[in-house]
C-alpha positions in Angstrom: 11.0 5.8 -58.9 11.6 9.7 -58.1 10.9 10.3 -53.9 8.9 12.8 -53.3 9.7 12.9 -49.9 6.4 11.8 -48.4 6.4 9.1 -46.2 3.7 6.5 -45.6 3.0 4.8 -42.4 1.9 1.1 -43.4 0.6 -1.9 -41.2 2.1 -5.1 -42.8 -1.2 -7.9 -43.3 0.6 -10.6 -41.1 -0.5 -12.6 -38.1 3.4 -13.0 -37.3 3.4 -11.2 -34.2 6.8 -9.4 -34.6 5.1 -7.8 -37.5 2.7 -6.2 -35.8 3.9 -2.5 -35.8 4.5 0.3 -38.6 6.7 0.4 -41.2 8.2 3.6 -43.1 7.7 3.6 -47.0 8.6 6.3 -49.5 5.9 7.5 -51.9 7.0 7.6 -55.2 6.2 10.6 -57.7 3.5 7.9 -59.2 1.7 7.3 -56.5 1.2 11.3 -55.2 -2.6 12.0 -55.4 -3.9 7.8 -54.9 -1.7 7.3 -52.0 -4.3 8.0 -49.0 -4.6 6.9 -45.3 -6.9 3.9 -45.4 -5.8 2.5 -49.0 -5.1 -1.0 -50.4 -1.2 -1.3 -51.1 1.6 -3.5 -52.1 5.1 -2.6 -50.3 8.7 -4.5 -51.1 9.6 -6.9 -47.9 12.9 -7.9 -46.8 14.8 -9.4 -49.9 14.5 -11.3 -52.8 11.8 -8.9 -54.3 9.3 -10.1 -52.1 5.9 -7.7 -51.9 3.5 -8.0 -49.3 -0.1 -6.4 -49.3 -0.5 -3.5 -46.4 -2.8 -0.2 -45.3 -1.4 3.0 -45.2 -2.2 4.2 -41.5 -0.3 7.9 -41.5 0.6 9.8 -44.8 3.2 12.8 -43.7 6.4 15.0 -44.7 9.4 14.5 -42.7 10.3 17.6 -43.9 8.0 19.9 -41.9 8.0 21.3 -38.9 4.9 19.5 -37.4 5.8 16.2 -38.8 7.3 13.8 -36.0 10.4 13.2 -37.5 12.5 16.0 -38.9 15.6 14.9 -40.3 15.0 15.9 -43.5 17.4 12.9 -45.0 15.1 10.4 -44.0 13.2 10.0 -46.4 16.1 9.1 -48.5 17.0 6.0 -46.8 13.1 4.8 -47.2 11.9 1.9 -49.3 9.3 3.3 -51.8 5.9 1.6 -51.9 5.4 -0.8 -54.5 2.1 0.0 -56.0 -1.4 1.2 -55.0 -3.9 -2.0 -55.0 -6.9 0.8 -54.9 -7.3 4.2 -54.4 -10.8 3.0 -52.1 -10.4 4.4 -48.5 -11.6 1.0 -47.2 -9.7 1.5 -43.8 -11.3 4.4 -41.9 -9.4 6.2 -38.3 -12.0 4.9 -36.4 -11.6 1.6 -37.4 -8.1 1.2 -37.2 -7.9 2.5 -33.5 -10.5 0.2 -32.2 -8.4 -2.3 -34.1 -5.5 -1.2 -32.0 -7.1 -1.0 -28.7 -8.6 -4.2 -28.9 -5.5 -6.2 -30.2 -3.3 -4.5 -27.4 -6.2 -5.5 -25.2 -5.8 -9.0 -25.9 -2.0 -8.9 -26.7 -2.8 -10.0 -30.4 -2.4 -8.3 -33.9 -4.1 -5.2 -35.3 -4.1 -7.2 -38.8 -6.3 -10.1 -37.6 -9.1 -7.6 -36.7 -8.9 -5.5 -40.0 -9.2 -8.5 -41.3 -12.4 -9.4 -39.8 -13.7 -6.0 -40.4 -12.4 -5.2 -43.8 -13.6 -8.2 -46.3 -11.5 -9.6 -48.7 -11.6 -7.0 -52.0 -14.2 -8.0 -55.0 -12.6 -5.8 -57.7 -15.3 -5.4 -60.0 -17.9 -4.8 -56.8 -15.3 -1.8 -56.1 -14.8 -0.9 -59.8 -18.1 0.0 -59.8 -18.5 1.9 -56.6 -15.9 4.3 -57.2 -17.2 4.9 -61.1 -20.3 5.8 -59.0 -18.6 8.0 -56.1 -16.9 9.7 -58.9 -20.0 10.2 -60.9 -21.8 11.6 -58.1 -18.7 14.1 -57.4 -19.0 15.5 -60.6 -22.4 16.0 -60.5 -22.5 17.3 -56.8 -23.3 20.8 -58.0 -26.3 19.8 -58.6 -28.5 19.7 -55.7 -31.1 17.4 -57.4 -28.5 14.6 -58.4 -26.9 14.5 -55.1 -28.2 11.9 -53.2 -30.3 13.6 -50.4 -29.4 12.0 -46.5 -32.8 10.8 -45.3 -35.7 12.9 -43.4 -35.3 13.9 -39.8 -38.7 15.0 -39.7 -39.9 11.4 -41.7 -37.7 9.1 -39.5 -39.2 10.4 -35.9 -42.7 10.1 -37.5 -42.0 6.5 -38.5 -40.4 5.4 -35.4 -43.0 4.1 -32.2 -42.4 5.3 -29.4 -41.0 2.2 -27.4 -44.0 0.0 -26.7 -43.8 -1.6 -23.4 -40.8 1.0 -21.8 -41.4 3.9 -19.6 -42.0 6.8 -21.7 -38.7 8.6 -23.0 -36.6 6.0 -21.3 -34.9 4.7 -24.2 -35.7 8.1 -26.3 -33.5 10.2 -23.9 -31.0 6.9 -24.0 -30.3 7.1 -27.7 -30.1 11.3 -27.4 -28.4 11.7 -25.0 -25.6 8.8 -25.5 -26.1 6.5 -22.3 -25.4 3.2 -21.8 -28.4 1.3 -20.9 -29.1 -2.6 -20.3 -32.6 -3.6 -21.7 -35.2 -6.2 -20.3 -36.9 -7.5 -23.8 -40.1 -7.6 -23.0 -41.3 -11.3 -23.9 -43.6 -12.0 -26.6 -44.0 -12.0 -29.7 -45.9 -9.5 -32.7 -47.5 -9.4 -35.5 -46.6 -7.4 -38.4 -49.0 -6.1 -40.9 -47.9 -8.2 -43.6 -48.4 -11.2 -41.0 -45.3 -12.4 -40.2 -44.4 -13.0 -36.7 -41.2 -11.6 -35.0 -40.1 -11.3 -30.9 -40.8 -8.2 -29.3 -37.3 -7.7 -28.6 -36.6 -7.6 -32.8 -39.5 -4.7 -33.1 -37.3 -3.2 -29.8 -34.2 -3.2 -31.7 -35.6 -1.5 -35.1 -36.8 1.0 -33.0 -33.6 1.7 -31.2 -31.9 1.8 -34.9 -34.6 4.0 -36.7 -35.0 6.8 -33.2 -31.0 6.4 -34.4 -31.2 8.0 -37.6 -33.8 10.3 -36.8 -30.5 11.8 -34.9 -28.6 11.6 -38.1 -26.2 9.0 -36.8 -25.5 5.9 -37.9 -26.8 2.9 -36.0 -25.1 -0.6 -35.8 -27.3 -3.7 -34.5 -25.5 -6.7 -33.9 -27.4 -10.2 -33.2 -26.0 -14.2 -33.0 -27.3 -15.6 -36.2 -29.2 -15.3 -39.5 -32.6 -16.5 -37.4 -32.2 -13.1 -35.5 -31.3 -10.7 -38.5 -34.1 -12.3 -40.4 -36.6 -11.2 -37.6 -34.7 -7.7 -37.4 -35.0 -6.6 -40.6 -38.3 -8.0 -41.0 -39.1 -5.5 -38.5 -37.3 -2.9 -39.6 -39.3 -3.4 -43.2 -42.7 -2.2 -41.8 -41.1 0.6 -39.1 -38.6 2.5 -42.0 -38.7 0.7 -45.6 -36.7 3.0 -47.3 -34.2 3.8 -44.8 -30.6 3.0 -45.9 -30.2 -0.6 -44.6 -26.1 -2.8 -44.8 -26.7 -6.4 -44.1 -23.6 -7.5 -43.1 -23.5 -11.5 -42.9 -20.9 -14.6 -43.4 -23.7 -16.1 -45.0 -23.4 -14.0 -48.1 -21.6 -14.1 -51.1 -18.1 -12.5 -51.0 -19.5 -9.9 -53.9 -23.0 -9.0 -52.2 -20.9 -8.4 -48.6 -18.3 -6.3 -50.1 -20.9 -4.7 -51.5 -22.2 -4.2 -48.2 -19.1 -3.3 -46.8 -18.8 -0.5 -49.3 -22.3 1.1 -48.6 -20.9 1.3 -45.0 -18.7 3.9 -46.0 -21.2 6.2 -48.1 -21.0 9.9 -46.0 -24.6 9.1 -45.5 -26.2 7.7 -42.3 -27.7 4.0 -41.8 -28.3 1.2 -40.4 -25.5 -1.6 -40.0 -27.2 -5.0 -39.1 -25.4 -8.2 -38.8 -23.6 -10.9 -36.9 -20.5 -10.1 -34.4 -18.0 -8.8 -37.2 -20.7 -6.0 -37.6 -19.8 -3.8 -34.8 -16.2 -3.6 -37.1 -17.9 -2.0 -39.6 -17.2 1.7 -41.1 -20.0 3.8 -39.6 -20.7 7.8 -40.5 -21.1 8.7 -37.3 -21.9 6.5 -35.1 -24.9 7.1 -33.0 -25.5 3.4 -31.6 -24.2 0.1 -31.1 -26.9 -2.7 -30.0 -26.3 -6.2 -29.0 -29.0 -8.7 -28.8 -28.3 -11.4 -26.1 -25.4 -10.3 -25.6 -24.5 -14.2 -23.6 -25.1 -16.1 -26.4 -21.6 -17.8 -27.2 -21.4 -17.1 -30.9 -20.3 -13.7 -30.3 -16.8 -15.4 -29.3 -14.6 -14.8 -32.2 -13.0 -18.2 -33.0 -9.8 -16.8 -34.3 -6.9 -14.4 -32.8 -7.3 -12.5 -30.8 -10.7 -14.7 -30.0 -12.4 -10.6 -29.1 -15.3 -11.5 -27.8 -18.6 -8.8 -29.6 -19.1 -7.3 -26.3 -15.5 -6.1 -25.9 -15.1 -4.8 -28.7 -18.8 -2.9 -28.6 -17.8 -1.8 -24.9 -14.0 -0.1 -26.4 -15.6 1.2 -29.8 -18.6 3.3 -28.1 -15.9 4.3 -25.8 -14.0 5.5 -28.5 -17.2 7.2 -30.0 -19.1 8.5 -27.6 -22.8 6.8 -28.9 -25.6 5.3 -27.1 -24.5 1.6 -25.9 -27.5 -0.9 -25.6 -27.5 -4.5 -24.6 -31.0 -6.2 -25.0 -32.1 -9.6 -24.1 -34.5 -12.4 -22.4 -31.8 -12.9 -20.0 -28.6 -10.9 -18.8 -25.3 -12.3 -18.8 -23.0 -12.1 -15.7 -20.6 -9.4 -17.6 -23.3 -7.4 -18.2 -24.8 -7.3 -14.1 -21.0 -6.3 -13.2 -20.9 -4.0 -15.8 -25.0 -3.0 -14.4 -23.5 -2.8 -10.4 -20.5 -1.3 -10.9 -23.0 2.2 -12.6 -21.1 1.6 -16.1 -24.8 0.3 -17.6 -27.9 1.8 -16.4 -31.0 -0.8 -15.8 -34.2 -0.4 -17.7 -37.1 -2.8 -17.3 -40.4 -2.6 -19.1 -42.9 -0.7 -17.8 -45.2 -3.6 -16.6 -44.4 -7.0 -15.5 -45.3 -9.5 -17.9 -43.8 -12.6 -18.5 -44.6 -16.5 -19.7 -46.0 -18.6 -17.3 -43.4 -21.1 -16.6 -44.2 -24.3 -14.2 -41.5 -26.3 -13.0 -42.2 -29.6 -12.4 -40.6 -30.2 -9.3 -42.7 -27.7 -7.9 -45.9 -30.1 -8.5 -46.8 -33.1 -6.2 -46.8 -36.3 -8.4 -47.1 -39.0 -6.0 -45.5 -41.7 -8.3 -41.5 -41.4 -7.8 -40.7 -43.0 -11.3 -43.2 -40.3 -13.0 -41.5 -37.4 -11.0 -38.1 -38.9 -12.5 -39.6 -39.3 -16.1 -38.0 -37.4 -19.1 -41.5 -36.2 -19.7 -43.7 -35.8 -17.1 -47.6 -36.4 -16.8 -48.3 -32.8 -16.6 -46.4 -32.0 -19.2 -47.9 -35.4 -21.2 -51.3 -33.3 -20.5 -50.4 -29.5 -21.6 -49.3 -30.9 -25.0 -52.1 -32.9 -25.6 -54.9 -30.0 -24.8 -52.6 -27.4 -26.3 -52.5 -29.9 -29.5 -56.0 -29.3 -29.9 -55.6 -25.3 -30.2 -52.0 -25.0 -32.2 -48.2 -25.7 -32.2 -46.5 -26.9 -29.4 -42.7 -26.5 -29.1 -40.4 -29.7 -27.3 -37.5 -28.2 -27.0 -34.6 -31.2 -26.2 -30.4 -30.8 -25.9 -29.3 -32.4 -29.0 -29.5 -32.8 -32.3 -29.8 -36.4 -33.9 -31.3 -39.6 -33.5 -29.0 -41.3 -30.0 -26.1 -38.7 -30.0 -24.4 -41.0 -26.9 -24.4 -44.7 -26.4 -23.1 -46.2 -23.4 -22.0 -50.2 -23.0 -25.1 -52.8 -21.6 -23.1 -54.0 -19.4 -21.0 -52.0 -17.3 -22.6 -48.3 -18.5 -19.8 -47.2 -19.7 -19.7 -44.1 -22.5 -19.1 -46.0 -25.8 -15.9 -44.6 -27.6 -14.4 -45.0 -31.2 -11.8 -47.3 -31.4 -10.6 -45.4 -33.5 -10.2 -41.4 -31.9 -11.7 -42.4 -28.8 -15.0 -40.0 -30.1 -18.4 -40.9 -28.6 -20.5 -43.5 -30.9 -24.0 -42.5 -31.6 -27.1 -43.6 -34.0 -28.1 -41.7 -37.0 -31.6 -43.5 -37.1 -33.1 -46.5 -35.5 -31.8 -48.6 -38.2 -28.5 -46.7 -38.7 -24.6 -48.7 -37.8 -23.7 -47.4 -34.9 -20.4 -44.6 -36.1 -18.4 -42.1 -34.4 -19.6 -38.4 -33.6 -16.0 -36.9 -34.2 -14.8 -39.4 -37.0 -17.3 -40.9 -38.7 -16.2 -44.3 -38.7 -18.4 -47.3 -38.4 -18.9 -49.5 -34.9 -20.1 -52.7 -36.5 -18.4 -54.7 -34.8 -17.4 -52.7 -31.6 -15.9 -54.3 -28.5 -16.1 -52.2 -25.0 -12.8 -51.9 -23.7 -13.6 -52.0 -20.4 -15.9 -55.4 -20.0 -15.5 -56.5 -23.2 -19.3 -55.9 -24.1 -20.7 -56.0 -27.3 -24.5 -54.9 -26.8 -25.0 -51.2 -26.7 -27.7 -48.9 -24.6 -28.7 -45.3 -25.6 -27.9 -42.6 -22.9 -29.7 -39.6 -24.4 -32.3 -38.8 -26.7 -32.0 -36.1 -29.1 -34.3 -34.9 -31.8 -34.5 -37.4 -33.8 -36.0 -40.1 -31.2 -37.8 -37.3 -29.7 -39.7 -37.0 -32.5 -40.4 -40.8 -32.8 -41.3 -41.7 -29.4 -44.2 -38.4 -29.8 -45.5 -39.6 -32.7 -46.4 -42.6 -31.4 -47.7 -41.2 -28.3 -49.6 -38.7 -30.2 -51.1 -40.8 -33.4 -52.2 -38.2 -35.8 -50.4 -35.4 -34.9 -48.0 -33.5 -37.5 -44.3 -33.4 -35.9 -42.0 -31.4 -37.4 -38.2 -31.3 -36.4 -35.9 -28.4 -36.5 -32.6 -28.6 -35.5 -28.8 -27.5 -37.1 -29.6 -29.8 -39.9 -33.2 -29.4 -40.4 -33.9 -25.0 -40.4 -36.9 -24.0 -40.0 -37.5 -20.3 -39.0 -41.2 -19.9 -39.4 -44.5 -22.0 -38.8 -48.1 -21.3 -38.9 -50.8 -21.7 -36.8 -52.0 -25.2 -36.9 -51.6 -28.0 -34.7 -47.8 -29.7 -34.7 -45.7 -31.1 -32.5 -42.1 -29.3 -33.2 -39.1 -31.0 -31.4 -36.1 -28.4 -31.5 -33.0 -28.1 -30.2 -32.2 -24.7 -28.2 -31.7 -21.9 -30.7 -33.4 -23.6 -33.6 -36.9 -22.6 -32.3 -39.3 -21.6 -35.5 -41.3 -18.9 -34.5 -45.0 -19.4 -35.0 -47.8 -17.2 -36.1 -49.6 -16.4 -32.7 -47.2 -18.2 -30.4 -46.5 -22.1 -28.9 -50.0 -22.7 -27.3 -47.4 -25.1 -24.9 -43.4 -25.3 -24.2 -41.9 -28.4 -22.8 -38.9 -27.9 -21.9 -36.4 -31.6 -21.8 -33.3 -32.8 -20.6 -32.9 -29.6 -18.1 -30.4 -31.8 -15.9 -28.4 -33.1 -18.9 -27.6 -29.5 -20.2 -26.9 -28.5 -16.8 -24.3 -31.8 -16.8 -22.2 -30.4 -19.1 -18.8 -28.9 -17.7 -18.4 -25.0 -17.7 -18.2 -21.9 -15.6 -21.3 -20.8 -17.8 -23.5 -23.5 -17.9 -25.9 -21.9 -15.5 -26.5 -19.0 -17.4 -26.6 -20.9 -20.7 -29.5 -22.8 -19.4 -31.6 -19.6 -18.0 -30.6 -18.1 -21.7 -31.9 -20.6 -23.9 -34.9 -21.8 -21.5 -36.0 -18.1 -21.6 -35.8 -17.2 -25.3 -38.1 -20.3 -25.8 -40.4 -19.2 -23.1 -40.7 -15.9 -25.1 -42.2 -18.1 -27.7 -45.1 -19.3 -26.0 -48.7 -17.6 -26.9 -50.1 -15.5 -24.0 -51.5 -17.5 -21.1 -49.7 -20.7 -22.8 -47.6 -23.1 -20.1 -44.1 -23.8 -20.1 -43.5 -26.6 -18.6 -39.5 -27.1 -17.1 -39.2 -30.1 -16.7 -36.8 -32.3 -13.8 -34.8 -28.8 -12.9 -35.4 -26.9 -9.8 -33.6 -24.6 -7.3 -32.4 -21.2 -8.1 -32.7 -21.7 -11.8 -36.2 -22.8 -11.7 -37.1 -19.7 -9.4 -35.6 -17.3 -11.2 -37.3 -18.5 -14.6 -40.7 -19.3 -12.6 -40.4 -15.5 -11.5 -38.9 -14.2 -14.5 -36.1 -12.4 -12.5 -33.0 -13.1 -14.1 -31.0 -10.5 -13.0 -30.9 -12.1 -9.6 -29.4 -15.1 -10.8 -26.8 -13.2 -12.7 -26.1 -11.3 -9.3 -26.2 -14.6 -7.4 -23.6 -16.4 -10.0 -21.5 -13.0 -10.0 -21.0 -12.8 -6.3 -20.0 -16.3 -5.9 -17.5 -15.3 -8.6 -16.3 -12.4 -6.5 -15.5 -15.1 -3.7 -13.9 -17.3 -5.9 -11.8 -15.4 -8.5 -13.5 -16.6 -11.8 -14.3 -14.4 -14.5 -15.9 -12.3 -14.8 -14.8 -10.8 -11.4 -11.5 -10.9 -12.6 -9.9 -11.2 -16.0 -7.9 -14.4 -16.9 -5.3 -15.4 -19.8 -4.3 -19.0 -20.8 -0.3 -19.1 -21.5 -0.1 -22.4 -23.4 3.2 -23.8 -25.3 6.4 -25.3 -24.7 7.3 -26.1 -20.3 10.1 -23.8 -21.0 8.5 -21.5 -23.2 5.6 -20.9 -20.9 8.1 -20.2 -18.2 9.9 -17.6 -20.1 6.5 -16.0 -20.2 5.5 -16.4 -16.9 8.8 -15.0 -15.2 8.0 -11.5 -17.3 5.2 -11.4 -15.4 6.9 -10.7 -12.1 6.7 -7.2 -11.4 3.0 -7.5 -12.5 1.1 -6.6 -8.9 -1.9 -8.4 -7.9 -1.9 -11.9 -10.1 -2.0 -15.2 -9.1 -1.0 -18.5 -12.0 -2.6 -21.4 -12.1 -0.2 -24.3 -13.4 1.3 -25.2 -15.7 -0.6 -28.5 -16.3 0.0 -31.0 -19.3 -2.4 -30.3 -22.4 -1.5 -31.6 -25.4 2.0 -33.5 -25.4 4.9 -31.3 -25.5 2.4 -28.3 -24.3 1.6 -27.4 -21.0 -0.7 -24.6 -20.0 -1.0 -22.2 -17.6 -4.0 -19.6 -16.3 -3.0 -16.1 -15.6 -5.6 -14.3 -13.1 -5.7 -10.7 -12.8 -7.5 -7.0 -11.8 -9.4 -5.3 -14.8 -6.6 -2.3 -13.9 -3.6 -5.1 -14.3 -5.0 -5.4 -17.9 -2.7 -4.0 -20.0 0.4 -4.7 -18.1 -0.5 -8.2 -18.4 -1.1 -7.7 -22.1 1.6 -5.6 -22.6 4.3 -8.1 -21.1 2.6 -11.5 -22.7 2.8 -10.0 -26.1 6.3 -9.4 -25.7 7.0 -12.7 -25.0 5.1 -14.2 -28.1 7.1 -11.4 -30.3 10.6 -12.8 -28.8 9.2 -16.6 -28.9 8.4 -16.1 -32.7 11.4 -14.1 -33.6 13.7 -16.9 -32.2 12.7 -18.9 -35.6 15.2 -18.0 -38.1 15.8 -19.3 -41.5 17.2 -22.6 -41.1 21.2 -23.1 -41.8 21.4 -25.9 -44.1 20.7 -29.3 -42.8 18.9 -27.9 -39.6 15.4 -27.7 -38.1 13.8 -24.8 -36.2 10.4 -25.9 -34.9 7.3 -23.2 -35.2 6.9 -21.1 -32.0 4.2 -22.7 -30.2 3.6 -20.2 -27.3 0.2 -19.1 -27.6 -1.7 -16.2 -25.4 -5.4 -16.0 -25.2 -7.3 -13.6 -22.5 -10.6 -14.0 -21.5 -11.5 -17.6 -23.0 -15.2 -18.2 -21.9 -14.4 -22.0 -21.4 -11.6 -21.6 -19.5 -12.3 -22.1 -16.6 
């Protein structure tokens, strides 16, 4: 290959940690004119002819003045790239320095986010995108075949103006940039074509379309499919022929990579998907919106686990667009973010809300029916409701018996096996493991030696048998993680759902029973609280107007703040006791988990780091031990900075091994801001 004396700056596509940096390539005479910043290509790796795929991040001349490196030998000693894997641009500056920002941010790699927001290639998808980019080039002289970017004029006229919101509220949020947190407003529509949608998915389409009336791109980024479907329901009727990227994990790899590829038309749109959307290539970027924002499926389950609000909060940063978080309820992040003046509060312009009733606000004079899963007054709102339309049960899991517990000493029933909880499938099912799978026909409890077995919760399944027999005649439908059912009519039914699975029904639950409060708020975590008000209020928003929600065996602060639909001062109440104790997200925190040694290695780099305090190390998983790092927002990248070094020198200490010897895998693993944590 004949230099040319270019050089190209290339990020390697490894999660090794050591690799995470940029490498200097030579560009061949071949590749001048398809080498470009952004590309697909292979480069040679070490020895043995070993070629690894990369992006080219920089493209410059040694040779001149204004390059950063001047010796004009330089590029001499380069390797030249291998080959070009596509002259597509499909890595754009913007998204390679939120990339950057955010791995730094969380000590990770860069290449573990490009690869969430860059999908794995489809080459005939991209064959045929560039046959029509360069199609349209050569036709661009023609003003009729060029592909016209959509009506100013035609967008404002389609877009309402913010039903529910003080007039030019949001309007002067989306021009002028601001950073707003929303109160949804809710209830639910009707659309003209007659299907039903939450208030806060007509909100969020008019956010998006008041976007591209701007001429800037708008991304909109919500938990699940449930919530897109509603969204771009909405954003059918408000602007049909608007340019529209679903981005999803439930698509094919073809119809998302085409997706991915609209994204970076020079022509603006809106983005809508799950939490790998807000990584998507926008054309000016206008707005980023996240819907319920608390909900944990924005937690990216692999490194470097960056949770959707992060990486929302860092990329409008970077481009200076509006910043929108919208929901029911408000997490605890976003009230600090709300007192500290980073978000500004907007509430709807009148106070209407669901009528919620705790139970433990009523006077039932029989103890055992005040203690009952299902209360009398809730017994008697479903059965008048029943008579007018749907009425939503919502219970805390999925299943027939998800927990059994021994007859005779109460005891939690375990596999004896994996030690995994045993449950029932169906009331005539074999008893079998929830992690496992394996059968308890024969099960023995190892504490008492018991062989009968109890059921300790309820979930869907049972729910749905013990109200049909209570209501004879009544239609009960189920909907739960294995049963999905996203839309229901008007007529009467019974629907026992687990939280999140809630169909949404044409005019609205004429009741909500609400179940197993006190179990959910059993379960072990920092956010439980906030869960709870979450997933209690997006089913409240389902109920018709006037309808009762009945909560049922929860009171205190959670039942007030729900009662008077103030959520903001229980996220206010939760993040001042925070404040007092140190949890997130007062402060920020990082797990150090590996090897005793290992973790103290790490933990002694951390020593000129100001203002931190370590909990541990305590045993996890045998050999590992784990250790919680607490620190200031403004201790961040310190922190960062000195943890990743230590996973770079803990990984690098594996070498090839000699011949008859064993290095084990590094096992020292950093992770900031785990939600479950603590």
């Amino acid at each position: 290959m004949t230099h040319t004396g270019r050089v190209a700056r290339v990020l390697i596509d490894s999660p090794l940690p050591q690799l995470d940096h940029l490498f200097d390539y030579g560009v061949p005479a071949e590749l001048v004119g398809q080498v470009a910043v952004g590309v697909r290509v292979k480069v040679p790796f070490r020895s043995g002819g070993r070629v690894v795929d990369a992006y080219v991040i920089e493209l410059f001349d040694p040779r001149s003045e204004s390059a950063s490196t001047t010796d004009a030998a330089y590029c001499g000693a380069l390797s030249p790239l291998d080959s070009v894997v596509s002259t597509a641009v499909v890595l754009t500056p913007a998204v390679w320095k939120l990339a950057r920002r955010l791995a730094d941010r969380a000590a990770g790699n860069a290449s573990d986010i490009i690869r969430l927001a860059v999908p794995p290639r489809q080459v005939r998808v991209e064959k045929a995108w560039l046959a029509a980019r360069a199609a349209l080039t050569d036709s661009s002289s023609d003003a009729q075949t060029a592909t016209p970017a959509p009506s100013t004029a035609s967008i404002a006229l389609a877009a309402p103006a913010f039903v529910g919101y003080p007039t030019g509220r949001l309007d002067s949020a989306i021009i002028e940039h601001q950073r707003v947190a929303v109160a949804a407003i809710p209830e639910l529509v009707q659309l003209e074509d007659g299907t039903t949608i939450g208030r806060w998915a007509q909100t969020l389409a008019e956010l998006a379309v008041a976007t591209l009336g701007t001429g800037q791109t708008a991304i909109l980024c919500v938990p699940d499919f449930r919530d897109q479907d509603q969204v771009q329901a909405a954003l059918a009727q408000l602007a049909p022929t608007l340019p529209l990227s679903r981005v999803d994990a439930r698509q094919l790899n073809p119809d998302r990579y085409r997706a991915f590829l609209a994204c970076l038309e020079p022509v603006p749109r809106i983005i809508l998907g799950n939490r790998s959307a807000v990584y998507a290539p926008a054309q000016d970027l206008g707005l980023i919106a996240l819907w319920d924002d608390g909900d944990p499926l924005y937690t990216e389950p692999l490194s470097p686990y960056v949770n959707t609000r992060d990486a929302a909060l860092v990329r409008q940063a970077d481009s200076d667009s509006a910043l929108v978080f919208l929901g029911h309820s408000r997490s605890v992040e976003t009230q600090r973010l709300v007192e500290l003046g980073y978000l500004a509060d907007v509430s709807p312009a009148a106070d209407r809300h669901p009528r919620i009733i705790p139970t433990d606000y009523q006077s039932e004079p029989d103890q055992q029916a005040r203690a009952a899963r299902i209360p009398s007054a809730a017994w008697q709102a479903a059965r008048e409701a029943l008579g007018h339309g749907p009425v939503l049960v919502q219970v805390a899991s999925p299943g027939y018996a998800p927990m059994l517990a021994c007859q005779s000493c109460k005891k939690a029933a375990r596999c004896t096996h994996c030690q995994g909880p045993l449950g029932l499938k169906s009331a005539s099912a074999v008893p079998s493991c929830r992690w496992c799978g394996a059968l308890a026909a024969g099960w023995t409890c190892a504490q008492c030696e018991g062989t009968k077995l109890r059921v300790v919760t309820l979930g869907t399944g049972r729910t749905a048998e013990e109200l049909g027999r209570a209501f004879p005649g009544a239609r009960v439908i189920v909907a739960d993680g294995d049963h999905t059912i996203q839309t229901l009519g008007a007529e009467p039914a019974l629907v026992i759902a687990t939280r999140g699975a809630e169909p949404v029904p044409t005019g609205g639950y004429r009741a909500i029973l609400i179940l197993d409060g006190e179990r959910m708020l059993a379960r072990e975590s920092l956010r439980v609280g906030e869960d709870c008000l979450r997933w209690w209020a997006n089913a409240a928003a389902l109920a018709a107007p006037g309808a009762p929600v009945i909560l049922a065996g929860v009171g205190g602060a959670l039942a007030r703040a729900l009662n008077a639909w103030r959520p903001n001062i229980f996220a206010a109440s939760e993040l001042a006791d925070r404040r007092q104790l140190r949890f997130p997200p007062a402060v920020r925190v990082a797990s150090v988990t590996g090897t005793a040694a290992d973790v103290d290695v790490a933990l002694a780099d951390l020593g000129t780091v100001a203002g931190l305090d370590v909990l541990g190390p305590v045993d996890t998983e045998a050999p590992l031990v784990r250790a919680v790092v607490r620190f200031g927002y403004a201790r961040g990248d310190e922190v960062a900075h000195a943890l990743k070094a230590a996973v770079v020198r803990n990984a690098a200490k594996r070498r090839k091994p000699k011949s008859g010897s064993f290095q084990p895998a590094p096992t020292l693993k950093v992770r900031f801001d785990d939600p479950e944590l603590l």
